[in-house]
C-alpha positions as CSV (number, residue, x, y, z in Angstrom):
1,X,0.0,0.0,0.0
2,X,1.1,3.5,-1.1
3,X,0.8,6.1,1.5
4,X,-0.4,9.3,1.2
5,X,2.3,12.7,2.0
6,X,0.1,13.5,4.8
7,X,0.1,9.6,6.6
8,X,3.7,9.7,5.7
9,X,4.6,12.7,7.7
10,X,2.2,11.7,10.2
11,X,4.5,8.6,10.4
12,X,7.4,10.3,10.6
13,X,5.7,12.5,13.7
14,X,5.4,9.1,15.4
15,X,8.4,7.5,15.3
16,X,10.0,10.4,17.2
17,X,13.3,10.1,15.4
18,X,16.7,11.3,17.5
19,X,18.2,13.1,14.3
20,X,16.0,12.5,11.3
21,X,13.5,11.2,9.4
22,X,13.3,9.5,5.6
23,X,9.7,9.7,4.0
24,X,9.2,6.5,1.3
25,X,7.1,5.7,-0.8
26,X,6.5,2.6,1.2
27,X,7.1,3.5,4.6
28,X,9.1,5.9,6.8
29,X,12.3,5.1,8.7
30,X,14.9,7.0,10.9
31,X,18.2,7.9,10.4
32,X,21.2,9.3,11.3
33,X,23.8,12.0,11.1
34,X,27.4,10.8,9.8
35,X,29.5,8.5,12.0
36,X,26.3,7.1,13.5
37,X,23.9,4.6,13.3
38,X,20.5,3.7,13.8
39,X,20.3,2.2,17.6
40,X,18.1,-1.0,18.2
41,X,15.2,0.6,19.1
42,X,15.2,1.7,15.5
43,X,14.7,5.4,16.5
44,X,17.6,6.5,18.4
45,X,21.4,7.0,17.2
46,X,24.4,5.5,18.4
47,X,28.3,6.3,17.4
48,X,29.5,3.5,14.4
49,X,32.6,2.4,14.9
50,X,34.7,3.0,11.9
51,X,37.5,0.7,13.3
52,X,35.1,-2.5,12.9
53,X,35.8,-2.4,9.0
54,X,38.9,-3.7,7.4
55,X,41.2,-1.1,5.9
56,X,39.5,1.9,7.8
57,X,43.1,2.5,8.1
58,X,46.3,1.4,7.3
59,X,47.8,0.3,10.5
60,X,46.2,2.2,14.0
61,X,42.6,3.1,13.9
62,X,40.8,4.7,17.1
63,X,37.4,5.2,17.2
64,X,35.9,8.6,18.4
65,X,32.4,10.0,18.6
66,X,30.7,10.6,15.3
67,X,34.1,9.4,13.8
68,X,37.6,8.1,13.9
69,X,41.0,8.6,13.2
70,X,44.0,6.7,11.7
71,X,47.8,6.8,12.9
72,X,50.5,5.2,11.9
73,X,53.3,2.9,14.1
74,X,57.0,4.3,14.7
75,X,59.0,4.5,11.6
76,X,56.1,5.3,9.3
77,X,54.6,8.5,8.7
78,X,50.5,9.6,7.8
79,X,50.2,10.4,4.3
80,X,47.6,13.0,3.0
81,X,44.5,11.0,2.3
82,X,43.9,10.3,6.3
83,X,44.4,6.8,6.4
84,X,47.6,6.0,4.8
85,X,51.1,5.0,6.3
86,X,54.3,5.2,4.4
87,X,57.7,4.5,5.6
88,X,59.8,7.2,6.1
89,X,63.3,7.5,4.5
90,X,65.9,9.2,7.2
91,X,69.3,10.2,5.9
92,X,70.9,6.7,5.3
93,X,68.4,4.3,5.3
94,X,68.2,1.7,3.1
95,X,65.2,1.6,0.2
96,X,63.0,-1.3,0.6
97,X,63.4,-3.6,-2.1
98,X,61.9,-7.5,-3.3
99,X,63.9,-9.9,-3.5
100,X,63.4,-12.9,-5.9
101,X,64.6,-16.8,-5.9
102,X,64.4,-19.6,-8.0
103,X,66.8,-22.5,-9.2
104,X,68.5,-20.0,-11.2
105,X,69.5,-17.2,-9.0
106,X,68.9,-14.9,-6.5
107,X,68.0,-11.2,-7.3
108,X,66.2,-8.3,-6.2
109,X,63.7,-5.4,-7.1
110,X,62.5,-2.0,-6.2
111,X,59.3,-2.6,-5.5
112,X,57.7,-1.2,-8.4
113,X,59.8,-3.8,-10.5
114,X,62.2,-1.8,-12.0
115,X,66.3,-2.1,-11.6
116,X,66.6,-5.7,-11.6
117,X,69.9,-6.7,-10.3
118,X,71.4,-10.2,-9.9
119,X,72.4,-10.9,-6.6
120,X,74.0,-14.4,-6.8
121,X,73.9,-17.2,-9.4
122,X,72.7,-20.8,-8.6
123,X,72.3,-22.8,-11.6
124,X,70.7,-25.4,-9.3
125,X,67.4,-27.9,-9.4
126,X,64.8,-28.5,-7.4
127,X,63.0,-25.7,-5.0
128,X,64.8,-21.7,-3.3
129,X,63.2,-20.5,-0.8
130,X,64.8,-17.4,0.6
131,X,64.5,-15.3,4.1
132,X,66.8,-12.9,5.9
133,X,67.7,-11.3,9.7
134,X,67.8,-7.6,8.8
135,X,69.9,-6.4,12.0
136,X,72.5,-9.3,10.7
137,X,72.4,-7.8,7.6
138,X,72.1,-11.8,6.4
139,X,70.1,-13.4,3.4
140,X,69.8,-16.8,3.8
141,X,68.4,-19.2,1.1
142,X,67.5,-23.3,0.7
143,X,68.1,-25.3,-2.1
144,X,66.0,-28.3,-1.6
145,X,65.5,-31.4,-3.9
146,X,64.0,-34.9,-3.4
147,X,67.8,-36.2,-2.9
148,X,69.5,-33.3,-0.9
149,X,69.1,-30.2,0.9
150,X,71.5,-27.0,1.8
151,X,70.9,-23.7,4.1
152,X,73.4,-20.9,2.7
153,X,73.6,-17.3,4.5
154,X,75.5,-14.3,2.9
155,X,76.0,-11.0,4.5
156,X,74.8,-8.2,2.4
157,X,75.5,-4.4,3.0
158,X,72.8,-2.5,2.4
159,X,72.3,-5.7,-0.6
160,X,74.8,-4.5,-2.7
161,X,76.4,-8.1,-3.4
162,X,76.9,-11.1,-0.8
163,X,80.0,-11.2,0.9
164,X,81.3,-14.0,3.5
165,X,78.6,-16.8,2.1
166,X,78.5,-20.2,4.3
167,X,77.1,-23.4,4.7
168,X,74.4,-23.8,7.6
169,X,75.0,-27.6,7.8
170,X,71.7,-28.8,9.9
171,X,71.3,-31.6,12.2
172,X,68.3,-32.9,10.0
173,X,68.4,-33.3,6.2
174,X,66.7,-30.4,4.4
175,X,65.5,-32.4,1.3
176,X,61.8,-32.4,1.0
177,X,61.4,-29.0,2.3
178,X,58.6,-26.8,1.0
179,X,59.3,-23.2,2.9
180,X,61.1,-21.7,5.2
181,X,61.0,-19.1,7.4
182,X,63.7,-17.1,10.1
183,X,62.9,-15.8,13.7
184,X,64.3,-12.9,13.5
185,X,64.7,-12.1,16.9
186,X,66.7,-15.7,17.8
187,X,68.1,-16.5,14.4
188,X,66.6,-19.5,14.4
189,X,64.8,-21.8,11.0
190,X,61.9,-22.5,10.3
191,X,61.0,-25.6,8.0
192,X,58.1,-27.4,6.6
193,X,58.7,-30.4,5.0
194,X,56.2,-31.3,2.6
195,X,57.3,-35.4,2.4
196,X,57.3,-36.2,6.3
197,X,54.5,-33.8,7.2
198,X,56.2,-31.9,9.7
199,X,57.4,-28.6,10.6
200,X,60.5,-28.5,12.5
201,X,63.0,-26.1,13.9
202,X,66.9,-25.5,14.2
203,X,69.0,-23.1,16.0
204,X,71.3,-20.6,14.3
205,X,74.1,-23.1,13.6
206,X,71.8,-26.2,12.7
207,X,73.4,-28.2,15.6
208,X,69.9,-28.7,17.1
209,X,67.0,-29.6,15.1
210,X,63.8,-30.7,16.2
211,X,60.1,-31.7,15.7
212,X,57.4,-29.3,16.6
213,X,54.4,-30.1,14.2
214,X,53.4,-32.9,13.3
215,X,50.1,-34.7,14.0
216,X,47.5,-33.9,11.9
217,X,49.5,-32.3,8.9
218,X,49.3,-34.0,6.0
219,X,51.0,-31.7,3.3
220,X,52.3,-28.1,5.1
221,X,52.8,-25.5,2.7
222,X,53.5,-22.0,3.9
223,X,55.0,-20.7,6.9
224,X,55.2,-17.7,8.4
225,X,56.2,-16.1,11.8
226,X,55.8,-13.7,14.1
227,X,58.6,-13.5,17.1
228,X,57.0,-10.8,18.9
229,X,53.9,-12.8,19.5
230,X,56.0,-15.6,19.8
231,X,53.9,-17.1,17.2
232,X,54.0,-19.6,14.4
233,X,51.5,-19.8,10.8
234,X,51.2,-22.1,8.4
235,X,49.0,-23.5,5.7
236,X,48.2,-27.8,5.3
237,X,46.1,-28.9,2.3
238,X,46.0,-32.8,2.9
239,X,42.9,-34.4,4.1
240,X,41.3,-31.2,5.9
241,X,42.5,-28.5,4.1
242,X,43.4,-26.0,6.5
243,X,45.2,-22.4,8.5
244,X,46.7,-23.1,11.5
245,X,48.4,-20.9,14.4
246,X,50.3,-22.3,17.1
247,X,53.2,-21.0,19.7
248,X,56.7,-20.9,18.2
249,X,57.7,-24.3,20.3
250,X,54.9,-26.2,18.8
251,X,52.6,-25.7,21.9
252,X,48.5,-23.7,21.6
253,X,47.9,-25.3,18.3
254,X,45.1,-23.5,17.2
255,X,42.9,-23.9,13.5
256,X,42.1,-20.6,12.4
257,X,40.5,-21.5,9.2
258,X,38.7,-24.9,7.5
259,X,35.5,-24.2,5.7
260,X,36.1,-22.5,2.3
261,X,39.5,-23.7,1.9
262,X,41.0,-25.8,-0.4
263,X,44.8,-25.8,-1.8
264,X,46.5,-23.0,0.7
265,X,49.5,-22.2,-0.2
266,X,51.8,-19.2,0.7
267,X,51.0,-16.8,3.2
268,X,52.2,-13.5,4.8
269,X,51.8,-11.2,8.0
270,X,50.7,-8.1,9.2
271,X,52.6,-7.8,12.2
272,X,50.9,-4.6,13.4
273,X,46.9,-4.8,12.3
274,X,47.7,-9.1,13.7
275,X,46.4,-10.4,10.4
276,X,46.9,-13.5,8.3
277,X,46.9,-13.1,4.5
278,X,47.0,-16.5,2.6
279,X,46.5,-17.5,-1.3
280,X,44.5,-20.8,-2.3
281,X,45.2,-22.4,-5.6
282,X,42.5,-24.1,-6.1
283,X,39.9,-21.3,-4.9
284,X,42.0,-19.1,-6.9
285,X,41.9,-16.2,-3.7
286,X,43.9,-14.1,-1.3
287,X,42.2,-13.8,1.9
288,X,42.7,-12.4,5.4
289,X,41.6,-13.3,8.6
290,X,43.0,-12.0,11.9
291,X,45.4,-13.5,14.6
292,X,41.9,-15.7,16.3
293,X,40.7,-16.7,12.6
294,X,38.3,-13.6,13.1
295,X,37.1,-11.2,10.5
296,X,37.7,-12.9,7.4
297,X,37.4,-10.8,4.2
298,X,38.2,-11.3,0.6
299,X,41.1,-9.5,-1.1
300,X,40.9,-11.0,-5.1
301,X,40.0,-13.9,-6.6
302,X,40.2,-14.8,-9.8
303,X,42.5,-16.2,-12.5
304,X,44.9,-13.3,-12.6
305,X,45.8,-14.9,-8.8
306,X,45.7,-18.8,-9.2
307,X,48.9,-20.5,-8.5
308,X,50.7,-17.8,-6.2
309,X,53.8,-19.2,-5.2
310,X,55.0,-16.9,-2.8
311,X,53.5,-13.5,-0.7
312,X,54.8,-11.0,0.9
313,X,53.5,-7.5,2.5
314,X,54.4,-4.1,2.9
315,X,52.6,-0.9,3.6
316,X,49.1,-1.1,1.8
317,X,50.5,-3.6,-0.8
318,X,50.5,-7.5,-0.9
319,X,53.2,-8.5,-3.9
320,X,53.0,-12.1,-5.2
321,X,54.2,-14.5,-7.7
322,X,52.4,-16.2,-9.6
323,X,52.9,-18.9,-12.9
324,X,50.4,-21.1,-15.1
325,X,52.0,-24.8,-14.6
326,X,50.0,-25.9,-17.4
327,X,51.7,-23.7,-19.9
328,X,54.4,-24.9,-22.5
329,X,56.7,-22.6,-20.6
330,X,55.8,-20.9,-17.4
331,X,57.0,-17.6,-16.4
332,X,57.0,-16.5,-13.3
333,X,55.1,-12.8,-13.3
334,X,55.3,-10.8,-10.1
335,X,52.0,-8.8,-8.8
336,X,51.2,-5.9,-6.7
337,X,47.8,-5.9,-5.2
338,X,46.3,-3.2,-2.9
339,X,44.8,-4.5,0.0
340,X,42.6,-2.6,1.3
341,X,41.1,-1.3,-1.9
342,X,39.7,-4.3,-3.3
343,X,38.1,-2.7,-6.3
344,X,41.2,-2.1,-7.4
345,X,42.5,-4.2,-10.0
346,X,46.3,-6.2,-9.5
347,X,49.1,-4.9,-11.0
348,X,51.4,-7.2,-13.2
349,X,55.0,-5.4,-12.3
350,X,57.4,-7.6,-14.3
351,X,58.2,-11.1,-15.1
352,X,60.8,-12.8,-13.7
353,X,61.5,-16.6,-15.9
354,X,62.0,-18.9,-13.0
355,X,61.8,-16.9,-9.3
356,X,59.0,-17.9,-7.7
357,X,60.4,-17.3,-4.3
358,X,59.6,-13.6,-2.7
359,X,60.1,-11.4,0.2
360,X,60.2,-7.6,1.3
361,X,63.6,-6.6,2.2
362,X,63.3,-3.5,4.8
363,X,64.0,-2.7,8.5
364,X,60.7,-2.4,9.3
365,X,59.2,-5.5,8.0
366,X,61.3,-6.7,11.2
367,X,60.5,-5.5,14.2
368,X,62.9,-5.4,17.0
369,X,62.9,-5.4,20.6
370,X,65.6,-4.2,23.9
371,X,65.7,-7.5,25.0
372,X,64.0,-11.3,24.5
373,X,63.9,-14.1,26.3
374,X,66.2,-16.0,24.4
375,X,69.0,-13.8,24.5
376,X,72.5,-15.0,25.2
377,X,73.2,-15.3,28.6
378,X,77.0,-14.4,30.0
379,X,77.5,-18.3,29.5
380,X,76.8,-18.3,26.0
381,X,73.7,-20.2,26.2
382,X,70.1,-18.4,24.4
383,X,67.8,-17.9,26.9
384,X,69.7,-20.0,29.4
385,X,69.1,-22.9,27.3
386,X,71.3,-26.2,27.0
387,X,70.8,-26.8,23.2
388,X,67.6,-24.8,21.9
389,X,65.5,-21.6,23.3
390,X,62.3,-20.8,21.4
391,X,60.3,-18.0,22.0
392,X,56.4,-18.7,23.1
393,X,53.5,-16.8,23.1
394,X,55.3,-13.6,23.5
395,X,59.0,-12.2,22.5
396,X,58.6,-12.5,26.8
397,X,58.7,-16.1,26.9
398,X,60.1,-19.2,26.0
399,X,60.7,-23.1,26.6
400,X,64.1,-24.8,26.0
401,X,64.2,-27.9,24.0
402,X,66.5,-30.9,23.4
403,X,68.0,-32.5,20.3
404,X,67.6,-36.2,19.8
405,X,68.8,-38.5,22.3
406,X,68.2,-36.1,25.1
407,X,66.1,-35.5,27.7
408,X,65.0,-31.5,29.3
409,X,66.4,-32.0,33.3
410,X,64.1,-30.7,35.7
411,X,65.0,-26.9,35.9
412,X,63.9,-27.1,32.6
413,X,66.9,-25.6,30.9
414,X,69.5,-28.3,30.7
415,X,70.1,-31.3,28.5
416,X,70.5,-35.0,29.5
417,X,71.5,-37.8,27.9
């Protein structure tokens, strides 16, 4: 029934509205001045929070009445628009750059992929993965096959050439493994190995190695960490395709994500908004969810992202690589999506032949703390630890642990055989 412009004002007289009152054709409702919303009662007004949706702001959002506002985290700097955060560039500072692996060679990028220059020839088969401890000024990269594995680590000023490159030579073999990933607070590695379902851990040398993950994971893909929370992600698509979280000793296991899921594959961090970005190559998607598997929103999907190989994050951009397997001769292309405007369409920067392997090289991207629980203590032990300290829960904490063979004594620091 259509009302008349008398019973519709009439209406409008009833509801008593706090701010205002919209006259339709079918009906009248209240509503409300910017930054609000309509309360329950459906007549009264009540401050939205702005902070509830994704990408409000780039990194610190804090609600006020009627609005919000957005900040940014030390080292980066609010750009015009509000709600942007770049990094700032003091006198000195190194530019952030992308650097790029495959079986060929190592090399790196700006991040608008332009100046590619070689960092290191490989000429080797099988999978690279690459990561890096900024305050070492160390890139580290693995060379695994189905026969053989081997951990290199360069030093690198300011990645103008590797200098001073050695072996890591591991406790456990490293063929079979899928990814890799460095605490960057402890220096320790991070491994998944896709062939004996496990993720496992060694210290800085690769004198202790041991087993953190492994019921219940059937083919681990990515990892990912994050030292300050003391925390450890990664992707599994075998039977239950799946995201997991879990402390950086193995302990808290906790699935984030299951349902709409298929064939995850890499994934990245947010280390200040405490979100989870991961691509599915089946699903053909990049999604987020936050640090509790909370929130979950769609970044892209479609073919111009199936088969990403490796992501990585930095400011307001995700940048991925990504190759057809089904073509006569795959190239690896890398991309530059904006995440937080999701309208907006990827952005192929370059292609790259055979580098599938990806990471943001910057300061920031790691951040760093006075003191952790596994530091070295005056014996020369991390954390106070006989073979291995890992952090857990929080850069705050930590649990020693024991290579093969031995057991943790009772003060739960030493090592017996």
């Amino acid at each position: 029934m259509i009302l008349s412009a008398g019973e519709l004002l009439s209406a409008c007289h009833e509801l008593r509205c706090r701010y205002g009152c919209i006259m339709t054709r079918n009906g009248t409702f209240c509503f409300c001045a910017d930054g609000f919303e309509v309360g329950d009662d459906g007549t009264s007004c009540r401050d939205h929070d702005e902070c509830a949706m994704y990408g409000a702001c780039s990194q610190t959002c804090s609600n006020t009445y009627g609005s919000y506002r957005c900040s940014c985290a030390e080292g980066y700097a609010l750009q015009p628009d509000g709600r942007s955060c770049r990094a700032k560039q003091d006198p000195g500072d190194s530019r952030p750059v992308l650097l790029l692996g495959g079986p060929s060679r190592i090399v790196q990028t700006s991040l608008n992929g332009t100046g590619l220059q070689p960092l290191r020839s490989l000429a080797a088969n099988g999978s690279v993965w690459l990561d890096f401890q900024q305050s070492q000024e160390t890139v580290c990269w693995l060379l695994s096959t189905e026969s053989s594995g081997a951990l290199r680590c360069a030093e690198t000023r300011n990645l103008r050439g590797f200098t001073r490159e050695r072996e890591i030579r591991t406790q456990r073999s490293l063929q079979n493994v899928e990814q890799m990933a460095i605490d960057w607070l402890t220096g320790n590695f991070y491994f998944a190995d896709r062939v004996n379902d496990k993720i496992f851990v060694c210290d800085r040398r690769g004198e202790t190695c041991v087993t953190i993950v492994q019921l219940d994971l059937y083919n681990p893909k990515g990892i990912a960490v994050d030292p300050l929370m003391g925390m450890l992600f990664f992707t599994d698509y075998g039977n239950v395709a799946k995201l997991e979280r879990c402390n950086m000793d193995g302990s808290n296991r906790t699935r984030l994500v299951d349902h709409r899921i298929e064939q995850p594959t890499a994934l990245t961090l947010d280390l200040l908004k405490k979100l989870v970005y991961w691509a599915d190559a089946y699903l053909d998607y990049i999604e987020v969810v936050d640090y509790n598997g909370k929130n979950r929103h769609s970044i892209i999907q479609g073919s111009q992202v199936s088969y990403i190989s490796a992501l990585s994050l930095f400011e307001d951009f995700l940048y991925a690589t990504h190759s057809d397997p089904s073509s006569a001769s795959p190239t690896v292309e890398l991309l530059q999506i904006h995440r937080f405007n999701i309208t907006a369409a990827p952005r192929t920067l370059t292609s790259l032949g055979n580098s599938p392997a990806l990471c943001v090289y910057h300061k920031l991207t790691q951040p760093k703390v006075r003191t952790h629980s596994c530091a070295v203590d005056s014996y020369g032990r991390a954390g106070g630890c006989s073979h291995l300290c890992l952090l857990t829960g929080s850069y705050k904490s930590r649990s020693c642990r024991c290579r093969t063979g031995y057991i943790l004594g009772s003060d739960g620091q030493s090592c017996k055989s």
